[in-house]
C-alpha positions in Angstrom: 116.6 107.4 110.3 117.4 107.3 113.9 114.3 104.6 114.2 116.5 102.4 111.6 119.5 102.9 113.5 118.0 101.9 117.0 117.0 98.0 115.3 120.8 97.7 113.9 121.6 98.5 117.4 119.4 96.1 119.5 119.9 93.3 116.7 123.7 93.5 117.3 123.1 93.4 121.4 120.7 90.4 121.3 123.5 88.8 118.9 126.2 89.6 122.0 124.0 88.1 124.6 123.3 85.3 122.3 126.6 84.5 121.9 127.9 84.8 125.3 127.9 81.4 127.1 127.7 82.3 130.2 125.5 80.3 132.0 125.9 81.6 136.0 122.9 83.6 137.7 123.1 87.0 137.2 122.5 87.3 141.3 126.2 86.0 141.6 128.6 88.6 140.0 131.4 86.9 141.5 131.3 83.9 139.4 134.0 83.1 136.5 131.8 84.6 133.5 132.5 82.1 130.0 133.7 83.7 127.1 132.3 86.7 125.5 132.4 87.9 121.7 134.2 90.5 120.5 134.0 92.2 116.8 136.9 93.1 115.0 137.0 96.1 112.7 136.3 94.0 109.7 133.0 93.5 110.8 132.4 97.2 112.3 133.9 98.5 108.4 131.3 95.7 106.5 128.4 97.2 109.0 129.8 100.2 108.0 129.4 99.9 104.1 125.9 97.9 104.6 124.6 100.8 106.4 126.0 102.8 103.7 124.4 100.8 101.3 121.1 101.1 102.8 121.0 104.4 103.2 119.0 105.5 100.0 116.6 102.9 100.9 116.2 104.5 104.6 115.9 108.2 103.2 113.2 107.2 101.0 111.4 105.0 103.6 111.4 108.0 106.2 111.5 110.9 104.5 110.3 110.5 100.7 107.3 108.7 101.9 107.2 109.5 105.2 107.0 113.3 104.6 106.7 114.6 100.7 104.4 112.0 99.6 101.9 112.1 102.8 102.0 116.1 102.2 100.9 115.7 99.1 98.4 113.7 99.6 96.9 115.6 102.4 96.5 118.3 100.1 95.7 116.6 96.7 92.2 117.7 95.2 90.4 114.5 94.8 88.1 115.5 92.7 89.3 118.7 90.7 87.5 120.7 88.2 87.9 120.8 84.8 89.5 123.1 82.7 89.3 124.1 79.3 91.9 125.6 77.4 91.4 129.0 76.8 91.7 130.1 73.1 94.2 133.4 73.0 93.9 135.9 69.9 97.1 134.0 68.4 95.7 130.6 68.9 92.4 131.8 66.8 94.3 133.1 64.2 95.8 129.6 63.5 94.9 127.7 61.2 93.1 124.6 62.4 95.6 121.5 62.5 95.1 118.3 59.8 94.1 115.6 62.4 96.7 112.3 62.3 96.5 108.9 63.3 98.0 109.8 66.4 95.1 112.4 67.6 92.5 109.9 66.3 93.8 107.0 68.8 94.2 110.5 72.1 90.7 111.1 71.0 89.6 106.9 71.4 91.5 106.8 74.7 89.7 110.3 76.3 86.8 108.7 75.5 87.1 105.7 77.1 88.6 107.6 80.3 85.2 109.5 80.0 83.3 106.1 80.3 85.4 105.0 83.0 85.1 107.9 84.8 87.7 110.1 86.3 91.4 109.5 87.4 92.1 108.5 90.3 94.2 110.8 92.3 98.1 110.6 91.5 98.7 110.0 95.3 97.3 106.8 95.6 99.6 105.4 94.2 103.3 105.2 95.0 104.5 104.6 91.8 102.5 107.5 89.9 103.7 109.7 92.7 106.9 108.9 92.4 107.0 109.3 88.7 105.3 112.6 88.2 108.2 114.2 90.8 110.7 113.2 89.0 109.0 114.1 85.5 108.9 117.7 87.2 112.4 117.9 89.0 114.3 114.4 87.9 115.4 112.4 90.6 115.6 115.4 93.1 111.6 115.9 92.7 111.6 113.0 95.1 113.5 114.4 97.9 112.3 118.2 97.3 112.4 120.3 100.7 115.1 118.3 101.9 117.4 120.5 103.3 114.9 122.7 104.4 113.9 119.8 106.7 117.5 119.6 107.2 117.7 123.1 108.6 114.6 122.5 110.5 115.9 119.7 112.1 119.0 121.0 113.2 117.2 124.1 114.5 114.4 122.3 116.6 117.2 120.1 118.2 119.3 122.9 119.3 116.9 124.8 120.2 115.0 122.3 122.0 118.4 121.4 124.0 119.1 125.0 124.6 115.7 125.1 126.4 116.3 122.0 128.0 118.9 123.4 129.7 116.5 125.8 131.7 115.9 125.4 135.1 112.3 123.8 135.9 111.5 123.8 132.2 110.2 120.2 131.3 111.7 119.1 127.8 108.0 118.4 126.2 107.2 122.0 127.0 110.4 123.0 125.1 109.6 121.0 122.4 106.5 122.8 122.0 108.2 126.2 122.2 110.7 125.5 119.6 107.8 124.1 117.3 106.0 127.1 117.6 109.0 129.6 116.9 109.9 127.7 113.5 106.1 127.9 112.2 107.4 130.0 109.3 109.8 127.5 108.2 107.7 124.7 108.3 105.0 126.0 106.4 107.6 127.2 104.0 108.6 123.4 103.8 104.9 122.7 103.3 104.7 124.9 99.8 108.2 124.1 98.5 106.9 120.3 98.5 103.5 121.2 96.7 104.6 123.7 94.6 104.6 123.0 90.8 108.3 124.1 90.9 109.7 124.4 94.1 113.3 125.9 93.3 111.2 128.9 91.8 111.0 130.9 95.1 113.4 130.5 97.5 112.9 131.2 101.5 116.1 133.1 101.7 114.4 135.7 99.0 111.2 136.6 100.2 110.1 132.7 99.9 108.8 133.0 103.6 105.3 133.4 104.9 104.6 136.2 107.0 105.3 135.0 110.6 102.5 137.0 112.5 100.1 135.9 109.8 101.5 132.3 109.8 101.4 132.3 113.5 97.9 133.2 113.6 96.7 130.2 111.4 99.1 127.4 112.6 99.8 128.0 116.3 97.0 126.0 117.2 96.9 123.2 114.5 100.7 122.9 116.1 99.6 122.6 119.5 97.1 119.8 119.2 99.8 118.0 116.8 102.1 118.3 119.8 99.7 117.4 121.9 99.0 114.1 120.0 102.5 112.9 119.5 103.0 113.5 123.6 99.8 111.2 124.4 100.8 108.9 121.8 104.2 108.8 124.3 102.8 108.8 127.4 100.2 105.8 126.9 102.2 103.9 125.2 104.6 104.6 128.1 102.2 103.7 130.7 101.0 100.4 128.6 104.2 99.5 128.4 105.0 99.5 132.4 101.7 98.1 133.1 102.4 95.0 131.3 105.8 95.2 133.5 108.1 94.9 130.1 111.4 96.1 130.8 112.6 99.6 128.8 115.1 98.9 126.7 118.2 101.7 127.3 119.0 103.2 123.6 122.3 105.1 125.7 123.2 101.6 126.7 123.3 99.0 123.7 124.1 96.1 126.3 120.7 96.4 128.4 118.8 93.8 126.3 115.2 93.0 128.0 115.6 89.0 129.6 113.0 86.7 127.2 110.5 85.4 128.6 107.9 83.7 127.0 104.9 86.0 127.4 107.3 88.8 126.1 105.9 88.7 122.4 102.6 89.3 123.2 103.2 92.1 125.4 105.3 93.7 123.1 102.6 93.0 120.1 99.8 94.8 122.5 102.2 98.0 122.9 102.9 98.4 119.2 99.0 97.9 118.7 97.8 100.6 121.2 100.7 103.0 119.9 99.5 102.6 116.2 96.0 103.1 117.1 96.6 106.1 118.9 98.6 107.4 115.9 96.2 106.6 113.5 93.4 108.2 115.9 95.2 111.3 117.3 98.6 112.2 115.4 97.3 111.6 111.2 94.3 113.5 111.9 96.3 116.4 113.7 99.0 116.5 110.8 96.0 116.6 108.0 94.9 120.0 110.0 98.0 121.2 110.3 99.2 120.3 106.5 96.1 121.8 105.1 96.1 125.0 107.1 100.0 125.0 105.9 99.3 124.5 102.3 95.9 127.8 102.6 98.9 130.3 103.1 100.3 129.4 99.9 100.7 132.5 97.6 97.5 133.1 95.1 99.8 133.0 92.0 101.9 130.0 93.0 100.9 126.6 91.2 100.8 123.6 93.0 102.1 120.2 91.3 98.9 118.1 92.5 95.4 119.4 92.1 94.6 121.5 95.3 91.4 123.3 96.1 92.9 126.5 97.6 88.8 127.6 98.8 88.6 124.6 100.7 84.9 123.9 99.2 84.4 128.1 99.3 85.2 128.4 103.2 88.4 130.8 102.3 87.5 134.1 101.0 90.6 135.5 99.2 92.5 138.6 100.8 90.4 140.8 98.2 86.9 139.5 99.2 88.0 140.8 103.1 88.8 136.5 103.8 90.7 135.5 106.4 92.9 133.8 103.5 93.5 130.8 105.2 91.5 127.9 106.6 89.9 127.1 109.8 91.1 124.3 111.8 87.3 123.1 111.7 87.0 123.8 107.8 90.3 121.7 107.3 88.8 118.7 108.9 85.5 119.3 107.7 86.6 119.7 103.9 88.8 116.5 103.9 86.7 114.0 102.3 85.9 110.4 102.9 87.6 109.1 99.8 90.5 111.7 101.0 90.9 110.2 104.4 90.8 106.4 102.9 93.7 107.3 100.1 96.2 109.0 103.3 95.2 105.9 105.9 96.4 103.8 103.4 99.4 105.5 102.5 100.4 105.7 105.7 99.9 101.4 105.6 102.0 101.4 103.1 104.7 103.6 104.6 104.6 101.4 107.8 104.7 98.3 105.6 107.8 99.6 103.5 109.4 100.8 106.7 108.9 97.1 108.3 110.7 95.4 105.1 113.6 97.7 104.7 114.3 97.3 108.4 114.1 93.2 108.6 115.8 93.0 105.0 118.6 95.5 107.5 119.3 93.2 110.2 118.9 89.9 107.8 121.7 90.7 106.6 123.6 92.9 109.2 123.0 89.1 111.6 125.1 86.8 109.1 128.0 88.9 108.9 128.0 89.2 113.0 127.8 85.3 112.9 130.4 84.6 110.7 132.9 87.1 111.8 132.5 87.4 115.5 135.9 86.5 117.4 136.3 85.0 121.1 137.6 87.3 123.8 139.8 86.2 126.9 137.3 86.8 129.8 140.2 87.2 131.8 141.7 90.3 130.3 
């Protein structure tokens, strides 16, 4: 959400610089500056309640989709196998049931869904996805893991300025640290999203993964996640100064890059070459990771999407002598074509939705700047 907040923020300074009419060069200070804008607390309280507003819209932009739904498509089982029911002693001592109308039409429509072939996966599309969570957990499904997130956030961030507070200790490296000590909890995140019922085991009860264990499998898949998101940084970074664009302060709303004409298409080539290297480098690192998660999930916990928990036979379970959990090379390897397709363009659509909630934002958070701005005596 911070991402949302940092647009309302340099929409309202390019409004103030907008309005301001003064005309002097900056090189001469001393000059008598024109009248600048001020807003009164009518506006602040109507950005107030807009944001407010928004906020659903937001949380299910960059979290809901962002998060649960990518997870679950990560591990989804394209292609599952099918299972028969298995007829019980009391089920063959029924009586056979009188077939109805209704049977006769489920019969008509299974057999055209075996000419057509089989589903497609429930997480390509948004809509089924959002539907079968809340079939299973009503409008929470849809937000499940949530305040374990929350908890993980608040962690990492202390944690992360705790270390950050060491002497000669860059902040990436601390970063890093921090991600590595909550492994537990974020595989714990990982299964309370996939599972078929996720309020059925909870962390504070034994809900946890083994740390040494979940150590063992993740550290690494975490590492090279890190070390994507901190290339993804730097080169965009670098791109950014080569083109000699000016860095826009969040701490300071008022430093507002001059325009200049060749601006646009400097700032289009920096968003290109970071979603490229996201898309190349961060996706594929959080598919490892998230499928080496999801292998540590309990043998006798269901999963609400279909998930292959041998990985196409390359985990042995714990009674076979396996290493119980996938290989960084065997989670790649065993994420299909069609697999890869159905997340890339997931993550489109996240990016799309993300785009439209945000200009939809500041269409309407501009207006009410416009309209309700007051002067201010440049003199006092």
């Amino acid at each position: 959400m911070s991402s949302h907040h940092h647009i309302a923020v340099v929409g309202l300074s390019v409004l103030k610089r907008s309005l301001s009419s003064n005309t002097d060069s900056p090189d001469t200070p001393d000059t008598p500056q024109g009248p600048t804008y001020n807003l009164p607390p009518l506006t602040w309280g109507l950005i107030a309640l807009i944001t407010l507003i928004f906020v659903p819209a937001f949380l299910y932009v960059s979290y809901t989709v962002k998060s649960v739904y990518t997870t679950l498509a990560i591990v989804e089982n394209p292609n599952p196998a099918a299972y028969e029911a298995v007829a019980n002693e009391e089920n063959d001592a029924a009586p056979a049931a009188v077939p109805s109308a209704d049977d006769a039409v489920a019969a008509d429509e299974e057999a055209v869904a075996d000419v057509a072939g089989p589903a497609k996966p429930v997480t390509a599309s948004l809509r089924r996805t959002y539907k079968l969570l809340r079939a299973a957990n009503g409008w929470r499904g849809n937000y499940r893991g949530f305040w374990l997130a929350v908890l993980i956030f608040i962690l990492s961030t202390v944690g992360t300025l705790v270390l950050s507070a060491i002497p000669f200790l860059p902040p990436l490296l601390a970063g890093l640290i921090i991600s590595l000590a909550l492994v537990q909890l974020q595989a714990a995140w990982v299964h309370t999203v996939i599972r078929a019922n996720p309020s059925s085991t909870s962390i504070f009860r034994g809900g946890l993964p083994p740390f040494r264990r979940t150590f063992e499998a993740t550290s690494i898949p975490t590492f090279l996640l890190w070390v994507a998101n901190v290339a993804v940084t730097l080169v965009s970074v670098a791109v950014t100064h080569a083109l000699k664009l000016d860095d826009y302060d969040v701490r300071n709303p008022n430093n507002v890059p001059q325009y200049t004409p060749d601006m646009i298409w400097k700032t289009i080539i920096v968003f290109l070459v970071a979603i490229v290297l996201v898309f190349t480098l961060t996706i594929p690192a959080n598919v490892v990771l998230i499928r080496t998660q999801a292998s540590l999930l309990p043998p006798d916990e269901d999963t609400i999407v279909p998930f292959d928990r041998s990985f196409n036979g390359t985990v042995e379970p714990a009674v076979l002598g396996g290493r119980t959990y996938v290989t960084i090379k065997d989670a790649f390897r065993t994420f299909s074509r069609a697999s890869w397709k159905r997340v890339i363009l997931l993550y489109i659509k996240l990016h799309v939705l993300s785009i439209l909630v945000n200009v939809l934002y500041v269409a309407i958070i501009v207006p009410v700047v416009l309209f309700t701005n007051t002067k201010a005596d440049p003199n006092m």
